[in-house]
C-alpha positions as a LaTeX table, in Angstrom:
\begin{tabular}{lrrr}
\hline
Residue & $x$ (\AA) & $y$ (\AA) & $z$ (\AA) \\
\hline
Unk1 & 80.40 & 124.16 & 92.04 \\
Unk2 & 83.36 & 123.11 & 91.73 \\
Unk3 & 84.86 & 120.28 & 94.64 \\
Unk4 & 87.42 & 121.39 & 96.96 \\
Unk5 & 90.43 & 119.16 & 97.11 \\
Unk6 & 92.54 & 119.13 & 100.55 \\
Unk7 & 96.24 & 119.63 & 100.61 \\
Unk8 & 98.07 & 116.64 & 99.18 \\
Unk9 & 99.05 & 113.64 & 101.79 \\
Unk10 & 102.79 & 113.45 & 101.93 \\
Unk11 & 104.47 & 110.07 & 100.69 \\
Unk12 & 105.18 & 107.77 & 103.23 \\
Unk13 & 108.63 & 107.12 & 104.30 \\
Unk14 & 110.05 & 104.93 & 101.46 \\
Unk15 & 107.70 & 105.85 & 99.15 \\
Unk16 & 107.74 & 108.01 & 95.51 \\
Unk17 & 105.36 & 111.18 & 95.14 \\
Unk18 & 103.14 & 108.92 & 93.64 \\
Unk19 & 102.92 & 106.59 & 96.34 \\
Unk20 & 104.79 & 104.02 & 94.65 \\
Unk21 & 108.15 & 102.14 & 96.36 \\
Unk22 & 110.86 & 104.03 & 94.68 \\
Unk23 & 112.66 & 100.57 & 95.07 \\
Unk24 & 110.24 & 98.70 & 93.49 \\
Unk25 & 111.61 & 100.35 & 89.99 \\
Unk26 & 114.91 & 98.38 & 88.40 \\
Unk27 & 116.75 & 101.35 & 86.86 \\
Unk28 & 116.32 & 102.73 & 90.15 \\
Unk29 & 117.78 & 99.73 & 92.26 \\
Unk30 & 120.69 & 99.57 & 90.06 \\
Unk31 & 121.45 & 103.66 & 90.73 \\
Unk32 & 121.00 & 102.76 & 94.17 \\
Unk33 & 123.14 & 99.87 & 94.37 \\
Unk34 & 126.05 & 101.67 & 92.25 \\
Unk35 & 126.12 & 104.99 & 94.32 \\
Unk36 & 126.43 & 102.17 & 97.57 \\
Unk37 & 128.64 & 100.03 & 96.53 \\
Unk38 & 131.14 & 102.61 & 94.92 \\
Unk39 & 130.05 & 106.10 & 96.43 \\
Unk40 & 132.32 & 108.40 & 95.24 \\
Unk41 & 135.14 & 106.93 & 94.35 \\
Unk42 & 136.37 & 105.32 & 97.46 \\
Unk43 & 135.69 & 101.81 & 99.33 \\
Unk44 & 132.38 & 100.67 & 101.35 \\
Unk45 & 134.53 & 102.16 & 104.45 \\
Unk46 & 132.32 & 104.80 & 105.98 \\
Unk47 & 134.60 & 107.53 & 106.29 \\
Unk48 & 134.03 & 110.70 & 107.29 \\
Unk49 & 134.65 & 114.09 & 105.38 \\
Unk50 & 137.62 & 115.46 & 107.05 \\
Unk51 & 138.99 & 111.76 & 106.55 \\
Unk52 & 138.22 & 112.07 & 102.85 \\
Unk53 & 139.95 & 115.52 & 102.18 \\
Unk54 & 142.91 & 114.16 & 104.48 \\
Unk55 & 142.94 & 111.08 & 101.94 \\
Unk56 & 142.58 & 113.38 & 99.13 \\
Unk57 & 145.29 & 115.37 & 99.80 \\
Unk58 & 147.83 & 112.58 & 100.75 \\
Unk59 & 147.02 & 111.34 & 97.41 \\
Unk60 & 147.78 & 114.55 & 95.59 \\
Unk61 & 151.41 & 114.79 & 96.44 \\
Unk62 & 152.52 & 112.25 & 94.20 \\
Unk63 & 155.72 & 112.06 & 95.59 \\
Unk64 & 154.91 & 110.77 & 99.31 \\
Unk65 & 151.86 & 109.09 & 98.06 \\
Unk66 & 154.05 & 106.89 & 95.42 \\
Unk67 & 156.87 & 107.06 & 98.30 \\
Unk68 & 154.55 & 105.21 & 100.56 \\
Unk69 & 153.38 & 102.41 & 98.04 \\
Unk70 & 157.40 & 102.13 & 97.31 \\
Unk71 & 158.69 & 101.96 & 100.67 \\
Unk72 & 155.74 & 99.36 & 101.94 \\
Unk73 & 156.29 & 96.96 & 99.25 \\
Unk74 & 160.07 & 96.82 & 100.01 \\
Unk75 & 159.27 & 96.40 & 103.58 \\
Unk76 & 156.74 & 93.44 & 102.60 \\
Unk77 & 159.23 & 92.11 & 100.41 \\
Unk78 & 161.97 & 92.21 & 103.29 \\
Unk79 & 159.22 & 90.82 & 105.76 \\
Unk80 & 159.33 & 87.38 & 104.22 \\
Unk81 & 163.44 & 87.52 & 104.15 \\
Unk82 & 163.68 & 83.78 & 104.63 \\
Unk83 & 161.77 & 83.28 & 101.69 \\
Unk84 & 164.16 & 85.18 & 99.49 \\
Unk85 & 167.05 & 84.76 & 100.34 \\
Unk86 & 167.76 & 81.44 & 102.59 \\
Unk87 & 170.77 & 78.52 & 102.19 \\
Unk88 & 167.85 & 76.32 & 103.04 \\
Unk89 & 165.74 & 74.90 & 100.62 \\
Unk90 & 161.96 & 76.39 & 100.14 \\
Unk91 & 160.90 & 73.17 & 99.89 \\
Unk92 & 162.18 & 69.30 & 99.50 \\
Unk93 & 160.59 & 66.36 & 97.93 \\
Unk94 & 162.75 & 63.18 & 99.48 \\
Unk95 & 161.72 & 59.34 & 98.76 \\
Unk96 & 157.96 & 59.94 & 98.24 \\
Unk97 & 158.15 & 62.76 & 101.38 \\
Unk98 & 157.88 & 66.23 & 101.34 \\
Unk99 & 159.91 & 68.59 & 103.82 \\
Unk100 & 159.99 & 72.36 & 104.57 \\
Unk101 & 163.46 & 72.79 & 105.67 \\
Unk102 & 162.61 & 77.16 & 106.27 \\
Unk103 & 160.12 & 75.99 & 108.23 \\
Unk104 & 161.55 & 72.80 & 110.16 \\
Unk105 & 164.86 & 71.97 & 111.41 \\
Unk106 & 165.85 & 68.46 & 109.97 \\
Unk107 & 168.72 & 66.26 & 111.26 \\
Unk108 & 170.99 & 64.97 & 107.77 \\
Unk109 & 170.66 & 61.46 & 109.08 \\
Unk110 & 166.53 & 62.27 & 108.14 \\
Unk111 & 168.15 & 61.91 & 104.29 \\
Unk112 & 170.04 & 58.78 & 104.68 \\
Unk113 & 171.85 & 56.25 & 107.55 \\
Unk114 & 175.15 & 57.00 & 106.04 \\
Unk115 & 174.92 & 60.55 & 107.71 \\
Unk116 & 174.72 & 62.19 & 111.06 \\
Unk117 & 172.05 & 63.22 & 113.42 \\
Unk118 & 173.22 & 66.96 & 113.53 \\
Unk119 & 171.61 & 69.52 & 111.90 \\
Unk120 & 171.47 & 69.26 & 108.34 \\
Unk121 & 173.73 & 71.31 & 106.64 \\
Unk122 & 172.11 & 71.98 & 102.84 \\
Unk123 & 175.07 & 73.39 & 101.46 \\
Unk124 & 177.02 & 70.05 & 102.06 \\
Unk125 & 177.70 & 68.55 & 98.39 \\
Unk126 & 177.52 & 65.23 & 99.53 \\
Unk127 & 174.03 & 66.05 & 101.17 \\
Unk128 & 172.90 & 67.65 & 98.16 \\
Unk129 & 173.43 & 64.56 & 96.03 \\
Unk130 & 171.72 & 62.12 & 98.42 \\
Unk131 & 168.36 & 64.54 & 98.22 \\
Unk132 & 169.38 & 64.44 & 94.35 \\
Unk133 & 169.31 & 61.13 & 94.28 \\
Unk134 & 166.17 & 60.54 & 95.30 \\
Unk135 & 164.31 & 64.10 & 95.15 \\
Unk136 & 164.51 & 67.18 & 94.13 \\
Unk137 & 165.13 & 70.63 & 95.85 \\
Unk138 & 163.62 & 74.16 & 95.65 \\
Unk139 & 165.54 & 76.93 & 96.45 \\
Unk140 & 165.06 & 80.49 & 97.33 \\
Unk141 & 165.65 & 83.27 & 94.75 \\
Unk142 & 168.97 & 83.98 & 97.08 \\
Unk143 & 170.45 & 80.85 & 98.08 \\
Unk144 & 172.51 & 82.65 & 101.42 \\
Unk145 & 171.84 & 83.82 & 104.88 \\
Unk146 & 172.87 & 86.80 & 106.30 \\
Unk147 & 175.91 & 85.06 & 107.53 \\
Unk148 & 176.38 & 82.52 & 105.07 \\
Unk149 & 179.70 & 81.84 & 104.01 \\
Unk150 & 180.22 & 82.08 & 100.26 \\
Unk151 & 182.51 & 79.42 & 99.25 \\
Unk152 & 184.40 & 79.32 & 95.83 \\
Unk153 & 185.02 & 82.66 & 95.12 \\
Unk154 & 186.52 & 84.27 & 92.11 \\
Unk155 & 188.34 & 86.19 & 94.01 \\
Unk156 & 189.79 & 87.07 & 97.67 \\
Unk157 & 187.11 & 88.42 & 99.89 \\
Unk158 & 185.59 & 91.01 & 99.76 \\
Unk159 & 184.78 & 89.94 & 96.02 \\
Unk160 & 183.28 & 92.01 & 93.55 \\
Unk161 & 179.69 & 91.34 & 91.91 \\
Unk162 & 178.99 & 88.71 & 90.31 \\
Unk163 & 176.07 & 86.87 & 88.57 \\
Unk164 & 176.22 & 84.25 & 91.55 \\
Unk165 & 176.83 & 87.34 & 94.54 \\
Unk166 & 174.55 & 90.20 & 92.74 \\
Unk167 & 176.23 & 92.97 & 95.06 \\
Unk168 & 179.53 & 91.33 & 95.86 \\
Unk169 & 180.86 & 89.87 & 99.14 \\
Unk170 & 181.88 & 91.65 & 102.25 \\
Unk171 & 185.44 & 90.69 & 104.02 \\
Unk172 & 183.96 & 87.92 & 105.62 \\
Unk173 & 182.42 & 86.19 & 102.14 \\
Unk174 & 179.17 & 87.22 & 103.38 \\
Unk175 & 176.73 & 87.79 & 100.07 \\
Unk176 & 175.90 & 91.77 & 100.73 \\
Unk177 & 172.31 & 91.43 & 99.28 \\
Unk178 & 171.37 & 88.88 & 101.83 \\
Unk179 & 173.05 & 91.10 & 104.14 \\
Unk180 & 170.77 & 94.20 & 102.62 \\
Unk181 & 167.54 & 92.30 & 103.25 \\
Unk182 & 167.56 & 91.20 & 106.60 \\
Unk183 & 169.50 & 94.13 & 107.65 \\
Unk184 & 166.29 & 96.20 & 106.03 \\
Unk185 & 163.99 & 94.68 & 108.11 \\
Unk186 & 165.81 & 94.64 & 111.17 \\
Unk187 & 166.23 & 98.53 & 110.65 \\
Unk188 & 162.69 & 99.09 & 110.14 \\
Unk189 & 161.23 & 96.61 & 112.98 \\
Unk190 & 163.18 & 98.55 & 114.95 \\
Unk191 & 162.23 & 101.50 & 113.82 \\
Unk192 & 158.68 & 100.82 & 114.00 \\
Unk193 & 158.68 & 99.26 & 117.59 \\
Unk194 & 160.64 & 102.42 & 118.60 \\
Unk195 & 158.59 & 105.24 & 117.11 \\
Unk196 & 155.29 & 103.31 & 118.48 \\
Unk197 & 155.62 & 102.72 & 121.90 \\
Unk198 & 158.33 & 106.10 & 122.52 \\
Unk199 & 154.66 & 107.49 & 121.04 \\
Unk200 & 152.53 & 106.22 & 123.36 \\
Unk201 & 154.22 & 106.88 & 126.30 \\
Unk202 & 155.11 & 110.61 & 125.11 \\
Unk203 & 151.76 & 111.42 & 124.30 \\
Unk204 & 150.58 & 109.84 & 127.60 \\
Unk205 & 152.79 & 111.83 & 129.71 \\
Unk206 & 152.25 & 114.88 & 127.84 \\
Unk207 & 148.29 & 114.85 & 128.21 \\
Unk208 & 149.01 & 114.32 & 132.17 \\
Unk209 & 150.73 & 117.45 & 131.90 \\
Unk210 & 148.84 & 119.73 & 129.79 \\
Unk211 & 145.61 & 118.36 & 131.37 \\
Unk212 & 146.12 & 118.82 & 135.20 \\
Unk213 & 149.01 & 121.57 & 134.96 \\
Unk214 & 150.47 & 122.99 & 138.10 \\
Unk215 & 152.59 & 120.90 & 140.04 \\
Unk216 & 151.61 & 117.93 & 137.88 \\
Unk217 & 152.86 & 119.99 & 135.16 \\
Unk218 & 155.76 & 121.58 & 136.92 \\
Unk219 & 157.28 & 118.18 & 138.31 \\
Unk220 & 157.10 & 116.70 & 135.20 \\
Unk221 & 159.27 & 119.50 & 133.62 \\
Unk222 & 161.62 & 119.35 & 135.74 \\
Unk223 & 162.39 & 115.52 & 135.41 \\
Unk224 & 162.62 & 116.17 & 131.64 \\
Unk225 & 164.77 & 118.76 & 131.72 \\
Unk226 & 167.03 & 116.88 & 134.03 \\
Unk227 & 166.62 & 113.37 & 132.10 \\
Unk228 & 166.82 & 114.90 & 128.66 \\
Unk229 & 170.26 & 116.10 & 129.83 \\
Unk230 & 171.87 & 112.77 & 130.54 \\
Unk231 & 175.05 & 111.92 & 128.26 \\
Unk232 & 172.89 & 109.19 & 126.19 \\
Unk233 & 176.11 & 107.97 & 124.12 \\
Unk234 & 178.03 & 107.86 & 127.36 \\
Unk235 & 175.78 & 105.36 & 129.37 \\
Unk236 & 175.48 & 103.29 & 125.99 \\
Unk237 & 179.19 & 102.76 & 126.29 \\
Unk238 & 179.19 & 101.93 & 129.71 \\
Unk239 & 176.19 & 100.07 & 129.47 \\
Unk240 & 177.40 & 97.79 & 126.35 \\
Unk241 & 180.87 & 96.96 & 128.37 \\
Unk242 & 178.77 & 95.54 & 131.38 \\
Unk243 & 176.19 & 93.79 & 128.73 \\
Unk244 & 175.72 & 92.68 & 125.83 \\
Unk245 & 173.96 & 94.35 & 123.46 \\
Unk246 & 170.79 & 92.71 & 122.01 \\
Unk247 & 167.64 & 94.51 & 119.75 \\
Unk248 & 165.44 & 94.57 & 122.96 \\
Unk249 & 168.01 & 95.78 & 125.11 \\
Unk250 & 168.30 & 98.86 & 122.45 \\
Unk251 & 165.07 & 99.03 & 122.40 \\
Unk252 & 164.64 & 99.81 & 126.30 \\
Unk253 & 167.46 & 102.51 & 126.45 \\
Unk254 & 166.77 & 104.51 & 123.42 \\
Unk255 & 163.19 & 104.22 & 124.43 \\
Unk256 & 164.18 & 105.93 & 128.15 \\
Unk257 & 165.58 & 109.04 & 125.92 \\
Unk258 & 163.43 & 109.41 & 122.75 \\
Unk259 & 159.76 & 109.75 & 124.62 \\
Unk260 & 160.53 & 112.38 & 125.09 \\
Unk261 & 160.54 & 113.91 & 121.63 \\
Unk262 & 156.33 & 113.94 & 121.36 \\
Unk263 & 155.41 & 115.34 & 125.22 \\
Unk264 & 156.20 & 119.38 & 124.65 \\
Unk265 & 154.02 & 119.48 & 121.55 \\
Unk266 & 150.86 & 117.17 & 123.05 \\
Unk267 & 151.50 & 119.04 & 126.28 \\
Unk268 & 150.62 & 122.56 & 124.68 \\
Unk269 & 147.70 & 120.65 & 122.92 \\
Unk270 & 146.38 & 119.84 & 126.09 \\
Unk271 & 147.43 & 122.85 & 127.62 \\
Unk272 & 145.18 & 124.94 & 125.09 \\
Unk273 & 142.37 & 122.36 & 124.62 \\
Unk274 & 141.12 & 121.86 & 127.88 \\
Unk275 & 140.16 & 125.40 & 128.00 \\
Unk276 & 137.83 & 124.60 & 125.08 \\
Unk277 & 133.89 & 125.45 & 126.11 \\
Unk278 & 133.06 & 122.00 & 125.15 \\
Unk279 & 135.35 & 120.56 & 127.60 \\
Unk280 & 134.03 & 122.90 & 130.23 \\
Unk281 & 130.32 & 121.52 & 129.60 \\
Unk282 & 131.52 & 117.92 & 129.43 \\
Unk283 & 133.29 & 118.66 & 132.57 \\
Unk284 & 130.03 & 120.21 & 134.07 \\
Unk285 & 128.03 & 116.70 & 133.02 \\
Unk286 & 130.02 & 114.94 & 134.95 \\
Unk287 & 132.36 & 113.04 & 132.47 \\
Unk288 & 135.39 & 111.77 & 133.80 \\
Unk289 & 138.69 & 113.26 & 133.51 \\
Unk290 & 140.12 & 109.72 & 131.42 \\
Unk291 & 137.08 & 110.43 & 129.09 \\
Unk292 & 137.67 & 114.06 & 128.87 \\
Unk293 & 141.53 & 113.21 & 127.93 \\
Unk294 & 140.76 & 110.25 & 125.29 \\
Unk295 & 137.70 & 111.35 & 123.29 \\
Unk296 & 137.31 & 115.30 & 123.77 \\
Unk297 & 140.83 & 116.94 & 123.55 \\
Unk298 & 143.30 & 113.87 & 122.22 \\
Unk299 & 141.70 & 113.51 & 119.14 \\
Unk300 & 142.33 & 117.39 & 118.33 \\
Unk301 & 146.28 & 116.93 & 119.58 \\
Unk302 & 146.52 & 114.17 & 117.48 \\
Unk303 & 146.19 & 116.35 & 114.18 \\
Unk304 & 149.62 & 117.92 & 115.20 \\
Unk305 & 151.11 & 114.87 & 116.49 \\
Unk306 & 150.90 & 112.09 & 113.55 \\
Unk307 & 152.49 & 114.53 & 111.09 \\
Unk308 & 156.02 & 114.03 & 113.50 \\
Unk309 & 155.91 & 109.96 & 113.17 \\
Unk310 & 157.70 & 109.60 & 109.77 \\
Unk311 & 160.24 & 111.78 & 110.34 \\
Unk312 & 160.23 & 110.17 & 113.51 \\
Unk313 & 160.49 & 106.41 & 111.79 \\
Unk314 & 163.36 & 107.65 & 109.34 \\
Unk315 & 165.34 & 109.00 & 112.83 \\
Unk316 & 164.99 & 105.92 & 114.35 \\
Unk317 & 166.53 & 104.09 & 111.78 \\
Unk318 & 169.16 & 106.11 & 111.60 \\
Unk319 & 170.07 & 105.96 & 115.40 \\
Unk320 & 170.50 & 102.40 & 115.11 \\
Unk321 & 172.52 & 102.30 & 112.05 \\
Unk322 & 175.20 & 104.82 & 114.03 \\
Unk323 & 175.06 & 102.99 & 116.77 \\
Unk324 & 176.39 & 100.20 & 114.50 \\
Unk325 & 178.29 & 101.42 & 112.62 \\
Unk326 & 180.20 & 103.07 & 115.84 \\
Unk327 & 179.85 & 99.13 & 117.27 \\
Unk328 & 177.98 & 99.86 & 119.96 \\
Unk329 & 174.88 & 98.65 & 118.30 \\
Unk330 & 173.55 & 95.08 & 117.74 \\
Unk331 & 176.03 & 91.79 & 118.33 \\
Unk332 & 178.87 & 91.89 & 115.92 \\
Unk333 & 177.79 & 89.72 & 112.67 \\
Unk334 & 173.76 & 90.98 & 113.26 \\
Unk335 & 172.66 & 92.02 & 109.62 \\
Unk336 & 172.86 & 96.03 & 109.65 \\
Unk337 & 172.37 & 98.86 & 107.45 \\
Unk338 & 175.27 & 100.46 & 109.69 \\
Unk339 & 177.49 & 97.65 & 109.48 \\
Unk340 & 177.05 & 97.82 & 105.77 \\
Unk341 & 178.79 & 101.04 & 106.09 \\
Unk342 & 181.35 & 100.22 & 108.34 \\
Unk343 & 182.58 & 97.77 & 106.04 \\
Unk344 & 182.11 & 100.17 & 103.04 \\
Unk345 & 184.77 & 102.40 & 105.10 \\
Unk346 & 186.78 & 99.27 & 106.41 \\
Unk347 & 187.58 & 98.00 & 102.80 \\
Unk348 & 188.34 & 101.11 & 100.60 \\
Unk349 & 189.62 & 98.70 & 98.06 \\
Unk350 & 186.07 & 97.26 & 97.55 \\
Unk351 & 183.62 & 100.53 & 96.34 \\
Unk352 & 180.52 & 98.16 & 95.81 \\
Unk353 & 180.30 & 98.18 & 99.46 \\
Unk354 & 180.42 & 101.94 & 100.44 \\
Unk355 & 178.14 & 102.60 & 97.25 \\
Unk356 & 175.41 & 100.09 & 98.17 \\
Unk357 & 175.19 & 101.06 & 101.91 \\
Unk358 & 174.84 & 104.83 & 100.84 \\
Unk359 & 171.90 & 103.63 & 98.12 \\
Unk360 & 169.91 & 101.74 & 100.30 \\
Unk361 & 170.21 & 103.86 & 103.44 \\
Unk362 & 169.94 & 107.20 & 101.65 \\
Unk363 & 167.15 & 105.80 & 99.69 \\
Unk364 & 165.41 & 104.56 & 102.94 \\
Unk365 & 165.05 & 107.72 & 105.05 \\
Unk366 & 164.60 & 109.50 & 101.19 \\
Unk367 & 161.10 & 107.36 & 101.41 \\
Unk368 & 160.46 & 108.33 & 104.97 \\
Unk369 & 160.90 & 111.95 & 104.49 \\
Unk370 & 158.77 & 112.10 & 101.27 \\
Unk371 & 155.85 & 109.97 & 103.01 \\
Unk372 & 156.41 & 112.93 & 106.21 \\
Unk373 & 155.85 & 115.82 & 104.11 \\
Unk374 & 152.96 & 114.09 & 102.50 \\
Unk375 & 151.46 & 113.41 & 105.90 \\
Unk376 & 151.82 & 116.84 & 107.22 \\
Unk377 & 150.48 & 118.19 & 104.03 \\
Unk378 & 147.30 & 115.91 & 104.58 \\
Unk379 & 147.38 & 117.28 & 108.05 \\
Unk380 & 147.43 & 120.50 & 107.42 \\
Unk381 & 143.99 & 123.19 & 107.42 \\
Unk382 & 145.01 & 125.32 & 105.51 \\
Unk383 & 145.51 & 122.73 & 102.42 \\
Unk384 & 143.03 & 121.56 & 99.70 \\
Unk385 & 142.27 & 118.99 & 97.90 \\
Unk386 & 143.80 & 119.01 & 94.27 \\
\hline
\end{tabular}
């Protein structure tokens, strides 16, 4: 007869069909550890799948994606402005010393008795050619400040490009691309800190709304509608002729108006998502209404809500630029895309100005548009991937 055989034991956990450790094979370690350490095609992050396709699809619209990479290194590059363009040295090396004079303020009496203890003035020939002397001096790729005062000019200011001033001089022999630089960054810190916390606190009062409804909901309408109605330009005047205008104090006002902008559309998100049945049955476990708002129904208004933040970037940087160029903006003599264009319609005379401020602030909210529609293309459901 012939022997009966029982039904085949099932591998172990970790083991082959033969019983063998599946890791215990090389070819198969080094499949493993390639399919880990690359995956398919994106980094070690653990991401999730709707996170992939989002990715997928921000990187197939070329135009935003290559937008993005564009507009971030120019913002990098601007980051470090005092590295770039500076009428300080990057770095001195003084009588066996070394000194960091972006970094540090030095007095010029730190160079030699036969000088003063005020600040040291770099630009000063006769300071130069003590450090000369007995050192050497590294300067930036830009050698002015924002408000450096070009001396020796070919011409009456504003002057015309040169190979010393790359984009000319303004009317007050300022060097316009030190003046581009720092007035980039300013424009987009501004922007930034604007968009973010006008965010926060719109999406904050808009879940309160849409969440508890009724008179919650009903009072909060009504102060909008009455707040959102306020002359905004008007109290700016008034406001800037009792004090003086500084980037925080901007900051505050137009942040009092532009919260607004996010609360109607994370309001109806609420409005419809805690109606959801998994809301109801968190609700019926006892979770509490803070949890409810944050990890069941925000993450689902926040599909809708990140595709507004470029555009909302590129329209804060374009509120501060009017409000400069009107001169209600930052301190006369801050570096400003809209006092760039000011002085482009100030000095008719001198086209290099009116043309540069319309390049680089045209092709600033050009890059926050294209990274928007990428965005809200990545955003979108109805998109996929290719």
């Amino acid at each position: 007869m012939r022997e009966r055989k029982g039904p085949a034991a099932k591998p172990r956990e970790g083991e082959g069909s033969d019983g063998t450790d599946p890791s215990s094979d090389p070819s198969c370690k080094g499949r493993g550890a390639r399919r880990n350490r690359s995956g398919d095609g994106y980094p070690p992050v653990k991401l999730s799948p709707i996170t992939r396709r989002r990715l997928e699809i921000f990187r197939a619209n070329r135009r935003g994606y290559r937008s993005f990479w564009v507009f971030s290194a120019l913002f990098l590059f601007c980051l470090f402005a005092e590295f770039v363009a500076n009428d300080r040295p990057l770095l001195i090396r003084f009588d066996g010393d070394w000194y960091f004079p972006t970094l540090v303020d030095y007095s010029e009496d730190t160079f030699g008795p036969d000088f003063l203890p005020t600040e040291a003035d770099f630009t000063d020939p006769d300071l130069a050619k003590a450090i000369d002397a007995k050192g050497w001096m590294i300067w930036p790729l830009i050698p002015y400040n924002s408000n450096t005062i070009v001396k020796d000019l070919p011409s009456p200011a504003p002057s015309p490009p040169t190979w010393q001033n790359w984009l000319g001089t303004d009317d007050q022999a300022r060097d316009v691309t030190a003046r581009v630089i720092y007035g980039f960054r300013i424009s987009v810190l501004f922007g930034f800190s604007l968009t973010i916390v006008s965010s926060v606190i719109g999406i904050a009062s808009g879940a309160l709304q849409g969440f508890y409804g009724g008179l919650t909901d009903l009072l909060f309408q009504r102060f909008i509608e009455i707040w959102s109605g306020m002359p905004q330009l008007y109290m700016l005047i008034i406001m800037g002729s009792i004090i003086r205008p500084t980037f925080f104090i901007l900051l505050l006002f137009l942040l009092a108006f532009t919260w607004m902008s996010l609360t109607g559309l994370v309001r109806a998100e609420f409005l419809r998502g805690r109606n959801f049945d998994f809301v109801r049955a968190a609700r019926a476990l006892g979770v509490s209404d803070v949890t409810l708002m944050w990890r069941h129904i925000l993450p689902n208004a926040m599909v809708a809500t990140l595709t507004f933040l470029p555009f909302m970037l590129s329209g804060s940087v374009t509120v501060l630029s009017s409000l400069d160029f009107l001169g209600f903006g930052l301190p006369p003599g801050s570096p400003s895309l809209g006092e760039l264009v000011a002085q482009g319609k100030n000095n008719l005379q001198a086209p290099w100005l009116g043309m540069t401020a319309f390049v680089v602030l045209g092709g600033v909210l050009t890059l926050l548009i294209f990274v928007g529609e990428a965005v809200r293309d990545a955003f979108d459901p109805r998109r996929l991937p290719g």
